[in-house]
N, C-alpha and C positions, 0 to 999 in steps of 0.2 A: 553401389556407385563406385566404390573405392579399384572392386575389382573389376571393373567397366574401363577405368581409365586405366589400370595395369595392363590387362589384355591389349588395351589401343596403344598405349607405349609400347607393348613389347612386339606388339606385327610394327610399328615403325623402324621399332629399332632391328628387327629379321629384314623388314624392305632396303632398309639403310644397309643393310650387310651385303643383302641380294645387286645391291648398286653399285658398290663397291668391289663384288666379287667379281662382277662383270667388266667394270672399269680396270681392274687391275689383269682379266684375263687378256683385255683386247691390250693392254698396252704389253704386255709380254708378249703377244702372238706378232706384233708391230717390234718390238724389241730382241725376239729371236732366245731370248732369256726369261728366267722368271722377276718379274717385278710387284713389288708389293708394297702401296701404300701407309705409311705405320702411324698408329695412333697421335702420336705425336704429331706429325707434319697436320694433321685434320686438325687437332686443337690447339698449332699455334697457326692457323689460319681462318679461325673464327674467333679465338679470342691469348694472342699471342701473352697478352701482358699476366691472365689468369693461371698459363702455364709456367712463366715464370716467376710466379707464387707460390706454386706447388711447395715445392723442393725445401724454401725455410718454412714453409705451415708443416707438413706433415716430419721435418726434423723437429720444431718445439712442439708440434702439441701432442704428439706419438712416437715411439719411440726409433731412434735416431738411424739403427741399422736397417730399420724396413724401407727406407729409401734405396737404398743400392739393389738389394736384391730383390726388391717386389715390384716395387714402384716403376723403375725402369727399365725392367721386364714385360709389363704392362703395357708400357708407352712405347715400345719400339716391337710390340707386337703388330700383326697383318690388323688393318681397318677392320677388314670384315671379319676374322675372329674376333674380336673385342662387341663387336655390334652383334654380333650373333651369339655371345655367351650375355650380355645383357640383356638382350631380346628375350633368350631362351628362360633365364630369370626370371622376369619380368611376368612372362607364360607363364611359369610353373607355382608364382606365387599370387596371378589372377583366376586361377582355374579354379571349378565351381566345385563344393566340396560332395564328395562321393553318397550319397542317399542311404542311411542307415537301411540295414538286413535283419528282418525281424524284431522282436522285440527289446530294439536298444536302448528307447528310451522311456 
């Protein structure tokens, strides 16, 4: 069951990539330039007030440097890489375990 709903998150989260890859090529091909949607702008547009939590939870309750260089790194990466390395996750920790080769067990 568990790995049923992993697999289903993670083709959404590849479909949500696939969305966004597309969305960000037509608006560059319209723009003449590359443009790229960034994590950020997606999650302070479904829940602005969550993202401006981030920043003091993950300074007190983790350690204080992983903000600058991880975290924000993250968040001003492309939509659709962040959705297709979760996705891709997601996959690799739903997938069905490989059928033991003779006498394993």
């Amino acid at each position: 069951m568990i790995r049923f709903l992993l697999r289903t998150l993670g083709l959404l989260f590849l479909a949500a990539a696939f969305v966004f890859f597309v969305y960000d090529g037509t608006k560059s091909i319209a723009a003449n330039a590359l443009v790229f949607t960034k994590v950020s702008d997606i999650w302070a547009q479904i829940s602005a007030t969550s993202l401006q939590q981030l920043r003091p939870a993950i300074e007190q309750h983790t350690m204080p440097w992983l903000w600058d260089p991880v975290a924000v790194t993250m968040l001003e990466a492309p939509a659709f890489a962040g959705f297709a390395i979760i996705g891709a996750v997601l996959m690799l920790l739903g997938q069905r375990k490989r059928p033991l080769i003779g006498y394993g067990r």
